[in-house]
mmCIF file of the C-alpha atoms, coordinates in Angstrom:
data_MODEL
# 
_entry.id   MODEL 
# 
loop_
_atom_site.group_PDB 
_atom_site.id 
_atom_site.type_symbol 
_atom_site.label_atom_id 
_atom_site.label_alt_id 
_atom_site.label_comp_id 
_atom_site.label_asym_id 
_atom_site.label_entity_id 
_atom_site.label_seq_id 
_atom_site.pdbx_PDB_ins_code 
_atom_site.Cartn_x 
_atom_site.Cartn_y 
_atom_site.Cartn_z 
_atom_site.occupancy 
_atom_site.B_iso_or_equiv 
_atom_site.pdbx_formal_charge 
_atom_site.auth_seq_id 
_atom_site.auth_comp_id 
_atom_site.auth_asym_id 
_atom_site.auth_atom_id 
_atom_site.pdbx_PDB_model_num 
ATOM 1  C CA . UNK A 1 1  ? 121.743 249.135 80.538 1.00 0.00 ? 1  UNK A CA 1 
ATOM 2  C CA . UNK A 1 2  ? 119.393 246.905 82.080 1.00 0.00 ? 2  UNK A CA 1 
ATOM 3  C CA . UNK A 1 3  ? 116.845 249.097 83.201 1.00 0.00 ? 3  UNK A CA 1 
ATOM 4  C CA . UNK A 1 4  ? 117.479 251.114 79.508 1.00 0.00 ? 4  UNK A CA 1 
ATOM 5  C CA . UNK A 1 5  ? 115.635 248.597 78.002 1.00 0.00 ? 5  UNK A CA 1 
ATOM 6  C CA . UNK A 1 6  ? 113.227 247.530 80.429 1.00 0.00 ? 6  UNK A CA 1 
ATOM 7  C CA . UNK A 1 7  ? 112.171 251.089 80.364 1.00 0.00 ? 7  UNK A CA 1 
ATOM 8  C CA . UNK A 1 8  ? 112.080 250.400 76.632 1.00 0.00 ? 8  UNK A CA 1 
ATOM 9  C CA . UNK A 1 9  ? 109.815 247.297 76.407 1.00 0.00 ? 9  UNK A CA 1 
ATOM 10 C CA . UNK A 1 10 ? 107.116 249.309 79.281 1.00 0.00 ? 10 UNK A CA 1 
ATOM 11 C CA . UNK A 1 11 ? 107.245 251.955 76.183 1.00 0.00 ? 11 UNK A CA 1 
ATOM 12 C CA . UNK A 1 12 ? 106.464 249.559 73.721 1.00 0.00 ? 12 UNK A CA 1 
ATOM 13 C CA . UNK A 1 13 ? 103.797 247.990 75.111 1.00 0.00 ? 13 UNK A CA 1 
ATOM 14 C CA . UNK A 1 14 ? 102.218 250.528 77.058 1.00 0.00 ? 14 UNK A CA 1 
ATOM 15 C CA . UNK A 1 15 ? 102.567 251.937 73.526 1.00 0.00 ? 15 UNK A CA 1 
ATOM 16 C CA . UNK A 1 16 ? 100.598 248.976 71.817 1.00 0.00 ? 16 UNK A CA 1 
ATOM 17 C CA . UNK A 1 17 ? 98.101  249.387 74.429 1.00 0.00 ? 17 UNK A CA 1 
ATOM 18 C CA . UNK A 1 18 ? 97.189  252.923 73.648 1.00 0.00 ? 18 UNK A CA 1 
ATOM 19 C CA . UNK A 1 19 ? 97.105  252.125 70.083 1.00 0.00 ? 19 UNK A CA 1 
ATOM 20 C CA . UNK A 1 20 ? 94.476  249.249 70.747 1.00 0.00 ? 20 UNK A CA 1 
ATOM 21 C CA . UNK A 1 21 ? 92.185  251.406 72.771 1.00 0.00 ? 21 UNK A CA 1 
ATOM 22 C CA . UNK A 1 22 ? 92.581  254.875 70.174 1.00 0.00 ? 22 UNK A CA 1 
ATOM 23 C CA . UNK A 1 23 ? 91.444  251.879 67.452 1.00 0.00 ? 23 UNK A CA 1 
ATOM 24 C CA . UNK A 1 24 ? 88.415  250.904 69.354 1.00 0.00 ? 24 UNK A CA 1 
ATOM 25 C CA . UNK A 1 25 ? 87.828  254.603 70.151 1.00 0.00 ? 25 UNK A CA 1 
ATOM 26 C CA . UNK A 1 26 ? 87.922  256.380 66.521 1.00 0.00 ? 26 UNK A CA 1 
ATOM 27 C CA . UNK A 1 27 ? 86.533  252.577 65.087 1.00 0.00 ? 27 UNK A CA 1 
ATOM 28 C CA . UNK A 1 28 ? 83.343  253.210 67.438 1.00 0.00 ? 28 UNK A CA 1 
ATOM 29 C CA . UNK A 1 29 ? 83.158  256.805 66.289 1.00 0.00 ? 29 UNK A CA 1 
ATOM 30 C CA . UNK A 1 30 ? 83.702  256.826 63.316 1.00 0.00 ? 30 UNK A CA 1 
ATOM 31 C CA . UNK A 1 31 ? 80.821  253.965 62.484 1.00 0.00 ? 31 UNK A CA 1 
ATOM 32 C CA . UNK A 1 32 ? 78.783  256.607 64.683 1.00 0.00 ? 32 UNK A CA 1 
ATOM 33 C CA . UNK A 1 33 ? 78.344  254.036 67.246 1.00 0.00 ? 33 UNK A CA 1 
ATOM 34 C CA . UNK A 1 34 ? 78.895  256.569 70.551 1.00 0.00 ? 34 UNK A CA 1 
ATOM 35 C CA . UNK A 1 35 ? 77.831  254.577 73.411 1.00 0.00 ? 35 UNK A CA 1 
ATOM 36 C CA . UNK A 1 36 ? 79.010  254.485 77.171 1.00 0.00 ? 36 UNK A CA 1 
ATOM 37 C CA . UNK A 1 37 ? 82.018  252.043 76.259 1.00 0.00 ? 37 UNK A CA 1 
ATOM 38 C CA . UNK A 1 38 ? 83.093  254.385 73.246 1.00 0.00 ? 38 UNK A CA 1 
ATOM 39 C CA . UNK A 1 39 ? 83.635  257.250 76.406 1.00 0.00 ? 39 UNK A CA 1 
ATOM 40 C CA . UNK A 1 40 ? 85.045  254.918 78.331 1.00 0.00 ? 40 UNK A CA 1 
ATOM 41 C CA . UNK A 1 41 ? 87.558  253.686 75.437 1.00 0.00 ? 41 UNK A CA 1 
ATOM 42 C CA . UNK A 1 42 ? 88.225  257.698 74.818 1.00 0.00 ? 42 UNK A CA 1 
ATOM 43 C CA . UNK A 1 43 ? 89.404  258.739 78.694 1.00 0.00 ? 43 UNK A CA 1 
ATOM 44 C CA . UNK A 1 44 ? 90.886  255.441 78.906 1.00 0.00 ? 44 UNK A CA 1 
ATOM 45 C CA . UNK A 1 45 ? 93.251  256.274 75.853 1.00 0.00 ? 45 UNK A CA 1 
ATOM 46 C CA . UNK A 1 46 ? 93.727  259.731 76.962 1.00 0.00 ? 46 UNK A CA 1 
ATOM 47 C CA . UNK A 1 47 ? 94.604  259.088 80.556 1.00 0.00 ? 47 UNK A CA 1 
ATOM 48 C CA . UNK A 1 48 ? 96.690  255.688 79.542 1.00 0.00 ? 48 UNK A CA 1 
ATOM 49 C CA . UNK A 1 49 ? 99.987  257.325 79.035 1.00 0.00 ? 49 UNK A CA 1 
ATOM 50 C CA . UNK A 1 50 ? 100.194 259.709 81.527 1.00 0.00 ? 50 UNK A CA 1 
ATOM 51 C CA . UNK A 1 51 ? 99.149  256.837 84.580 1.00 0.00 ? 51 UNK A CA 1 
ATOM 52 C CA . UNK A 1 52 ? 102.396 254.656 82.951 1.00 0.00 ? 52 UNK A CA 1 
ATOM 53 C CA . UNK A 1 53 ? 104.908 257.849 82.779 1.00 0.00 ? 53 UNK A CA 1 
ATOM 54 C CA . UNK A 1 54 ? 103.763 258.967 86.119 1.00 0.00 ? 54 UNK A CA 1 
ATOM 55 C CA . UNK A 1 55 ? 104.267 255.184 87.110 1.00 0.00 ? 55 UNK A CA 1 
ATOM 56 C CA . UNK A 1 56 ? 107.299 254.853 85.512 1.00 0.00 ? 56 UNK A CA 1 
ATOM 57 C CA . UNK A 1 57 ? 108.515 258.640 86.733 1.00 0.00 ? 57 UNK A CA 1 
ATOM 58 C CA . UNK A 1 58 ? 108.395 257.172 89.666 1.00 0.00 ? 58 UNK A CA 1 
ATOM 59 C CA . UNK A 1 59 ? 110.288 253.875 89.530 1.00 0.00 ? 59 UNK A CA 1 
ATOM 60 C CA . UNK A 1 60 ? 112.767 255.061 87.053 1.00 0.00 ? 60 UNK A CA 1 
ATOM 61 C CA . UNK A 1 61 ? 112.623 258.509 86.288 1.00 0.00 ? 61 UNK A CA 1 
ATOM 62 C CA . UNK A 1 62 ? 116.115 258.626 85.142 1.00 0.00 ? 62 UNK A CA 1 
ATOM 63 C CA . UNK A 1 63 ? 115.210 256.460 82.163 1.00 0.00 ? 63 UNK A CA 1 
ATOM 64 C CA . UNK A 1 64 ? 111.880 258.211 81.498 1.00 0.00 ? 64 UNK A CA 1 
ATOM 65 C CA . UNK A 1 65 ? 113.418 259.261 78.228 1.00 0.00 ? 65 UNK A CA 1 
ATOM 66 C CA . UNK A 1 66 ? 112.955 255.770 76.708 1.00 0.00 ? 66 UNK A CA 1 
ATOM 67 C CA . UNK A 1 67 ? 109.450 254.963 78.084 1.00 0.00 ? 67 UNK A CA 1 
ATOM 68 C CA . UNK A 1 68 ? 108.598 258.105 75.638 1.00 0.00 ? 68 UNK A CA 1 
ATOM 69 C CA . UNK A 1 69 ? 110.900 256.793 73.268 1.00 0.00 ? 69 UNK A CA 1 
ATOM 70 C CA . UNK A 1 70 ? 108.916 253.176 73.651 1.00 0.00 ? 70 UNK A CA 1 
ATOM 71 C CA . UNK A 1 71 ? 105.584 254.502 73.637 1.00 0.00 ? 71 UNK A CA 1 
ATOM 72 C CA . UNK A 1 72 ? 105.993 256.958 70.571 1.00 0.00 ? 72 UNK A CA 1 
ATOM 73 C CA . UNK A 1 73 ? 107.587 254.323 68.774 1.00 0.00 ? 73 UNK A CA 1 
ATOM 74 C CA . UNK A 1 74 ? 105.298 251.349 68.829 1.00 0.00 ? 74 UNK A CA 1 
ATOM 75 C CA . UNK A 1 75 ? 102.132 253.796 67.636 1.00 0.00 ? 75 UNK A CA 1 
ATOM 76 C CA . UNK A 1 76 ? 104.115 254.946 64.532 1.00 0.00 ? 76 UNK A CA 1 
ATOM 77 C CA . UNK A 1 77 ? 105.078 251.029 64.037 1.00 0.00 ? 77 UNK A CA 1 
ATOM 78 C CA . UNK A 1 78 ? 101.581 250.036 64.568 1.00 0.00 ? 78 UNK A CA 1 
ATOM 79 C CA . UNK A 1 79 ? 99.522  252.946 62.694 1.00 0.00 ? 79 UNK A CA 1 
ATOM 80 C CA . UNK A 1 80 ? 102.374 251.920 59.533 1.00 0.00 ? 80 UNK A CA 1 
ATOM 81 C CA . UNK A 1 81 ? 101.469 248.176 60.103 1.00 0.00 ? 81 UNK A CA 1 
ATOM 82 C CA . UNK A 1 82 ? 97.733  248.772 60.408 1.00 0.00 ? 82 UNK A CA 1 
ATOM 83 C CA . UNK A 1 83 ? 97.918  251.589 57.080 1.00 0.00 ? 83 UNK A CA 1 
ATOM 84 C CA . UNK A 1 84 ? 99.565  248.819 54.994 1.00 0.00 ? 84 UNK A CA 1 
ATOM 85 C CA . UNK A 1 85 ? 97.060  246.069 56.249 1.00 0.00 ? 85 UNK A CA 1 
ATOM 86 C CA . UNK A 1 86 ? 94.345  248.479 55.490 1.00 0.00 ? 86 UNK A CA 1 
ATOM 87 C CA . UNK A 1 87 ? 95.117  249.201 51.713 1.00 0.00 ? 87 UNK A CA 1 
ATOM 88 C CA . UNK A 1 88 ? 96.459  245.913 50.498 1.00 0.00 ? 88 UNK A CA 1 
ATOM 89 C CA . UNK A 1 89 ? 92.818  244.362 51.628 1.00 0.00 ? 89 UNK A CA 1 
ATOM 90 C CA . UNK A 1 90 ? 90.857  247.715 49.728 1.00 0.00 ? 90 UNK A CA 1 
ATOM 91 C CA . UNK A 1 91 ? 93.462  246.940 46.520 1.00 0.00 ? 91 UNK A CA 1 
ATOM 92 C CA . UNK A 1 92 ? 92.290  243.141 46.284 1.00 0.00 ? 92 UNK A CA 1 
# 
């Protein structure tokens, strides 16, 4: 149970981490702003989750299940936090 939600919590925020770097990623491009940090920013986000599930494949690959679970999670939580932030500050 233990390692069930310590395999959780490495989800979430390896989760929140990914979100953070695809927000300075699409942020950068999307201002058209494409610069050597901007690349960086994009592999980083790409390669992100696959270095923690290999990691994690590795040290508890029985539970790899809920790192998914973790990861997948906290982006929908955070792209639903960030949408609501977004369009109660374009309403006012």
């Amino acid at each position: 149970m233990l390692i069930t939600f310590i395999a959780i919590i490495i989800g979430i925020i390896a989760g929140i981490i990914q979100f953070y770097l695809l927000q300075k990623f699409t942020g950068a491009v999307t201002m058209g702003k494409i610069t050597n940090k901007t690349v960086i920013f994009a592999i980083t986000q790409f390669l992100f989750p696959f270095a923690v599930l290999v990691a994690c494949a590795f040290l508890i690959g029985d539970k790899l299940l809920w790192v998914g679970i973790g990861i997948a999670s906290s982006l929908i939580i955070c792209a639903i936090i960030r949408f609501i932030k977004v369009s109660k500050s374009k309403d006012k």
